[in-house]
N, C-alpha and C positions, 0 to 999 in steps of 0.2 A: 375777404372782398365782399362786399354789401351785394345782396343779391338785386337793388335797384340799380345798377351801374349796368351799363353797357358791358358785354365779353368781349375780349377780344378772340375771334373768329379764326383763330390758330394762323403764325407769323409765315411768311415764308423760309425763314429761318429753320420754326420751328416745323412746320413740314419737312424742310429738307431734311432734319434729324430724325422725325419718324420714318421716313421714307431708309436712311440709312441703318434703322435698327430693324423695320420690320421687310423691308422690300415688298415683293409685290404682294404682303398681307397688310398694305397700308393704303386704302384704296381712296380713291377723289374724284375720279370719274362720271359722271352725273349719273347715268344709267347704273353704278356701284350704287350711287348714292341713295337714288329713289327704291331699293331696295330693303334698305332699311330706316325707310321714315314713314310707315306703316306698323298697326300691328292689328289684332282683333279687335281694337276698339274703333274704328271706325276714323279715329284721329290721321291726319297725316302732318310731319314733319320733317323738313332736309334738313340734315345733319349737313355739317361743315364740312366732315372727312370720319373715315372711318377707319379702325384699327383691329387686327384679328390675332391678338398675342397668344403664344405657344407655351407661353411659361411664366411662374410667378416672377421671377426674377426682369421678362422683361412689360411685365404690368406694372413693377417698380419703378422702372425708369420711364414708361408712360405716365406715371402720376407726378415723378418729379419734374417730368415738363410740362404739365399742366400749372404745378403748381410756381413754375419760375414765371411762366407770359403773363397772366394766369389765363385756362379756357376752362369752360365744361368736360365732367367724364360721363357719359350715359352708359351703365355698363346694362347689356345685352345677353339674353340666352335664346331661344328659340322665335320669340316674337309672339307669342301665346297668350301673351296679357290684354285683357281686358280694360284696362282702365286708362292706356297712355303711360305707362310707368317706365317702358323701355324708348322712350320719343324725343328726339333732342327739339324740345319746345320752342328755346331761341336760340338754337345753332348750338356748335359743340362738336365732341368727337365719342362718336360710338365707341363704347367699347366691346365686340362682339367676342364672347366665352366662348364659340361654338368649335376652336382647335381645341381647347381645352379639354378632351372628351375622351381622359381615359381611366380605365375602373383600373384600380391601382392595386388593389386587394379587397380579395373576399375570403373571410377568415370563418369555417365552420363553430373554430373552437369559444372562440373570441363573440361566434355573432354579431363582427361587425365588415361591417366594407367600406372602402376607401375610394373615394371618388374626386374626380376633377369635377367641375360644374355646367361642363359640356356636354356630359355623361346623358342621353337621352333617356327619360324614367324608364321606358317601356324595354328598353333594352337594358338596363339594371335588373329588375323583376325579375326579366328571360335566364340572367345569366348565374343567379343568386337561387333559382328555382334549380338550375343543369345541378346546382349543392344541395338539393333539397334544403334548399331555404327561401324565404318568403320576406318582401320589399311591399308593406300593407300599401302604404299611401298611393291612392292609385285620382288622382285628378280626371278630368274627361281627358283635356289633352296629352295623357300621358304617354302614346304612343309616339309622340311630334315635340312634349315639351321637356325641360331638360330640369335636371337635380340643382342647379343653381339656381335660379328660375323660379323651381317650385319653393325652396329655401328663402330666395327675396322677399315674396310675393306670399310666404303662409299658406302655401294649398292645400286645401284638402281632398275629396271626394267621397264616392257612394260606402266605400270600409270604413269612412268614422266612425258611426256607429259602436264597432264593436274594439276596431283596432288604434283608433285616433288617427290623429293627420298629422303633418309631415314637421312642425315642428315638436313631436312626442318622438318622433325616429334620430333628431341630430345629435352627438354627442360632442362635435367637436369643428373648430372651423378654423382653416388657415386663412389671413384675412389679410392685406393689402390695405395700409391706412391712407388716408387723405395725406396724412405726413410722408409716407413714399417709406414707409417701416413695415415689414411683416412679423406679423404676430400669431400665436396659435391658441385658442381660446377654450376649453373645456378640458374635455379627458375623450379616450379611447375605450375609458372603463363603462360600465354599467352603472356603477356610483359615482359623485364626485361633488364634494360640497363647498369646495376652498374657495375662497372669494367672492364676487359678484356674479352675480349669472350673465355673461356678458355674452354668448352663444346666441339666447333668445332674445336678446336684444336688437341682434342683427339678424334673427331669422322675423321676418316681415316689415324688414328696414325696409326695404326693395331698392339699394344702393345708396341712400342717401346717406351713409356712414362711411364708405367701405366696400373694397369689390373682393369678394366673398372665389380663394383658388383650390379651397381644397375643403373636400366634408367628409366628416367621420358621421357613418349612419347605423344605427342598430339595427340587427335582422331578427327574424322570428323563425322558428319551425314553419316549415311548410305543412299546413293542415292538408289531411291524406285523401280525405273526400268533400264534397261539395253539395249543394241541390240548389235549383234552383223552384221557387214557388211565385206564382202570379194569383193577387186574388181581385176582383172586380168589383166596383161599386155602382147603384145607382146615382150617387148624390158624392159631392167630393167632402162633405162634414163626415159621411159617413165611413168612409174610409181613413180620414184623423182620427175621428173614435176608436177604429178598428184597431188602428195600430196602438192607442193605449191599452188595448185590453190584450193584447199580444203581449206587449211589455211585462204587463201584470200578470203573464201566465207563467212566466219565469223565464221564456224564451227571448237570446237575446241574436237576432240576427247580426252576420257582418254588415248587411247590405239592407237598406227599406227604401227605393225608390219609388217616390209617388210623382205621376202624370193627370192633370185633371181633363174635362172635359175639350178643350183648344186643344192642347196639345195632343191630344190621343185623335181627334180628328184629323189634323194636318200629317202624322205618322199614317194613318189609313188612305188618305190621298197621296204620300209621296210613295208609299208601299202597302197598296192592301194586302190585307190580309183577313183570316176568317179567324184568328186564335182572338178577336176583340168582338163578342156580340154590341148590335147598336144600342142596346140599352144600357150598356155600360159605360158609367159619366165620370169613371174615376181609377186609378188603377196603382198599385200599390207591388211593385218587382223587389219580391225578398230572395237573398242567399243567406244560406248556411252552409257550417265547416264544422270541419272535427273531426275524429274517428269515426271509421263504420257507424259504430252501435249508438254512439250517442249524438249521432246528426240522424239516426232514423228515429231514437227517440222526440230528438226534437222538431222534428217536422211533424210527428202525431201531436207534439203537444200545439205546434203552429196549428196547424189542420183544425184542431179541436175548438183554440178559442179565434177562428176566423169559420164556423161552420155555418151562419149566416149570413157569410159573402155570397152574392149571385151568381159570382165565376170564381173556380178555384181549379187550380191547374199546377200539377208537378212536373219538373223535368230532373232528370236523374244521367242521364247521358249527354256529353258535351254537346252534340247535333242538337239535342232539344235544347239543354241551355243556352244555345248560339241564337237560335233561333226568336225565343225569348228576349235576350238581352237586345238581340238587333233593332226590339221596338224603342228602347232607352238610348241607344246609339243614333238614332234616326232625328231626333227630336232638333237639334239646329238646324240645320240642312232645312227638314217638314216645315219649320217656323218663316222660316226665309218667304214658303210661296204664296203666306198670308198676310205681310205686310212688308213693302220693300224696305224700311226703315224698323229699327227697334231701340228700348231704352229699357236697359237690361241690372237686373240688380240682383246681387245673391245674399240677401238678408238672411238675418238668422232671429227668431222668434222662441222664447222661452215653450218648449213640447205641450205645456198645459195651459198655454194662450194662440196654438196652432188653429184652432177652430175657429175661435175669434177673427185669428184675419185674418183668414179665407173668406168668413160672411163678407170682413172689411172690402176686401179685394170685388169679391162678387158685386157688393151694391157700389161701388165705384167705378165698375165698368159699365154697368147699367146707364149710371146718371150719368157719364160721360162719354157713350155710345162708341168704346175703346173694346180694342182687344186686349187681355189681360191674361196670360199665359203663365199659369204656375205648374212649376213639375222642380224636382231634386232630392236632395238628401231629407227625406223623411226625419229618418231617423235621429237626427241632432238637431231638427227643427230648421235647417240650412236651406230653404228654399230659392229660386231660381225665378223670377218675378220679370217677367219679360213685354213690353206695353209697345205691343204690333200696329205701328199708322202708315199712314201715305202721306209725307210731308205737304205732296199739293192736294190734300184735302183735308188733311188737319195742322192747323197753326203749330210751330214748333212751342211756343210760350204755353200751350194751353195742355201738350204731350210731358212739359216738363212740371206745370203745376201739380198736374196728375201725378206725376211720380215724387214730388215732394211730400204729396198727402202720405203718400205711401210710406216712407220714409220716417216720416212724422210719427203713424200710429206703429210703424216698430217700435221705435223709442219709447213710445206709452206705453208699449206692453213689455217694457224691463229688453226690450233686443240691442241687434247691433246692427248699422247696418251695411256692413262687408263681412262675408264666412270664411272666402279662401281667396277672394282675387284680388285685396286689398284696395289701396285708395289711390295710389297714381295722382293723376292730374283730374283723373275724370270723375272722384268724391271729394277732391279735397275742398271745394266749399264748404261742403258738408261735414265735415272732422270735427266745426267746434260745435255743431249739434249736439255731439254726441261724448266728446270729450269737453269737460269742465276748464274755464279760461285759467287756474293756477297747474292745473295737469299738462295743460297746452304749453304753458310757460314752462315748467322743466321739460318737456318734448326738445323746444326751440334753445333750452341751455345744453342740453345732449347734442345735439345737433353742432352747437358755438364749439364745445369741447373735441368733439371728432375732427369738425372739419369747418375751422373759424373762417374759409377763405370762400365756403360753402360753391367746392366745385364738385360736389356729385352728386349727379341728376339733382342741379335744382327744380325748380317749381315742381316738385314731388311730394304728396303727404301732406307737409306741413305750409 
């Protein structure tokens, strides 16, 4: 089906048959409705009807009637997304993962586990941890968002650094085709090289291929101790520096959260606190793991080459680590009470052109009397670029120039510019910035090949 043609907006026919396969997990209701035509991106869209299937088998027969009328499938996991990716744009039928949600096995020996895609991460981690095992990927939303979700969508968070993000963990995916065929795609194993890699293919599809029912994920050892370290800058260059010279000392944290000067303000107004003296313009939250002996050597060697920080501060007990972290947890919430509107970007910037555009950032909130809110993943250069206005005082046209500039000099400096919340609706202008128009062209022949009728989550991505 040509994605210019009108959909047709699910039959009454084909209602009645959803309504007979799923009952009351097939919802139409207005008030159902307006519940999931939101997400974090600020976007809203009514879906046509929504569907909450329990099983791969009857997500099969949701696609095969999609694709006999034909309508849209927008498939759904928590609503966490940032960009519009889970939004039935021009009507459609949700597909909500969120029954989907049970850990199937956790295999010590194997280090792997088995999950539905409803599976919420933060309860994954909990329950892999009760094995003394360890679920690294840890996103912001992971307490709320789910293993599907995070699979769609490529997320990462603040343990890339050391332990990678969430497509390094999948080994294996039972997948639900646009054809109405399930298929199982990788291994359970730790190795596996037969064929195409067709797993990563689908991990930051964000549905546009495929609705994604079962995930095979690798575990790690649970590291036995922790620490947490804050160290404080006047200047936010100078805290980039810092952490190169960290790097260079051989120490490699799980965790390098940096907060600059905005953001560490708005954390002080929404919760002060006395662990930030005011003269600190820049702030950099490391964790370390490991054994006993060698997370205390490593912290001397941290200590060592950051002993020209202003503020340096250990925490060794979870109360003080909590403590700590809660200024990193605070930071959306604190943002909110300094511009009601935002235009949020989570770029990623080659580690040795970080300094670069942070000046970049800083003289283009200057010249354009913006607020410009950088804090995130240090450590893989994955910053969190967030441009705080008051729509009735700043033109929308003049918020969004701004952030194209932005945008722009990632790309000059060798970046990307999505780290883990991918493109949805709300980058895809922006896709052939950055992707070349013959790479774009096989995107859109993959796409033909999956799903020639092109009913999932259109106007996504591409």
């Amino acid at each position: 089906m040509n994605s210019k043609n009108a959909y047709l907006q699910l039959s009454k026919t084909t209602r009645k048959r959803l309504k007979t396969l799923l009952g009351e997990r097939f919802l139409e209701a207005p008030e159902d409705l307006k519940a999931y035509a939101f997400d974090a991106s600020g976007h809203e869209f009514l879906p046509s009807a929504v569907a909450l299937p329990q099983t791969a088998a009857e997500v099969q027969k949701i696609v095969l009637l999609a694709r006999e009328e034909p309508f849209p499938i927008i498939p759904r996991g928590a609503g966490t997304s940032t960009t519009a990716a889970p939004l039935a744009v021009k009507g459609g039928l949700v597909l909500s993962m969120c029954r989907m949600d049970r850990i199937l096995e956790i295999n010590p020996q194997d280090l792997v586990a088995v999950v539905e895609p409803g599976v919420f991460t933060g309860k994954l981690k909990k329950e892999v941890a009760k094995q003394g095992l360890f679920y690294p990927p840890d996103p912001a939303s992971y307490p709320f968002s789910t293993i599907g979700g995070n699979v769609a969508t490529g997320a990462g968070g603040p343990k890339g650094l050391k332990y990678g993000v969430t497509k390094d963990y999948v080994l294996g995916l039972e997948v639900v085709l646009p054809s109405g065929d399930k298929v199982f795609l990788g291994t359970r194993t730790a190795k596996g090289v037969v064929g195409y890699d067709l797993v990563h293919l689908f991990v930051g599809s964000e549905g546009t291929l495929g609705i994604i029912t079962k995930i095979v994920l690798k575990l790690l050892p649970l590291p036995p101790a922790q620490a947490v370290v804050v160290a404080g800058f006047t200047k936010l260059e100078e805290a980039v520096t810092a952490f190169g010279q960290v790097l260079q000392s051989g120490v490699l944290p799980s965790t390098a959260e940096l907060m600059d000067e905005i953001t560490l303000e708005a954390t002080k107004k929404l919760r002060p606190s006395s662990l930030i003296p005011d003269n600190i313009k820049a702030l950099i939250l490391f964790e370390l793991d490991g054994t006993p002996t060698a997370l205390k050597e490593e912290v001397f060697l941290l200590h060592k080459a950051l002993k020209k920080a202003p503020l340096y501060q250990e925490a060794w007990t979870e109360t003080d680590q909590e403590a700590l972290w809660e200024i990193r947890r605070s930071i959306s919430p604190a943002l909110k009470a300094l511009g009601p509107k935002k235009m949020a970007d989570d770029i990623v910037v080659p580690r040795s052109r970080l300094v670069e555009f942070v000046h970049f950032v800083k003289a283009l909130q200057t010249t354009n009397n913006l607020l410009i809110a950088c804090f995130g993943h240090l450590g893989d250069g994955n910053l969190h670029v967030n441009i705080l206005f008051d729509p009735q005082k700043e033109p929308l046209e003049k918020v969004k120039g701004v952030r194209e500039k932005l945008l722009q000099k990632v790309l000059a400096l060798s970046g990307t510019i999505s780290g883990e919340h991918g493109i949805g609706l709300a980058k895809r202008a922006y896709l052939p910035w950055e992707i070349p128009p013959k790479v774009c062209q096989i995107m859109y022949q993959l796409k033909q090949v999956f799903d020639p009728q092109n009913i999932m989550n259109p106007h996504k991505v591409l």
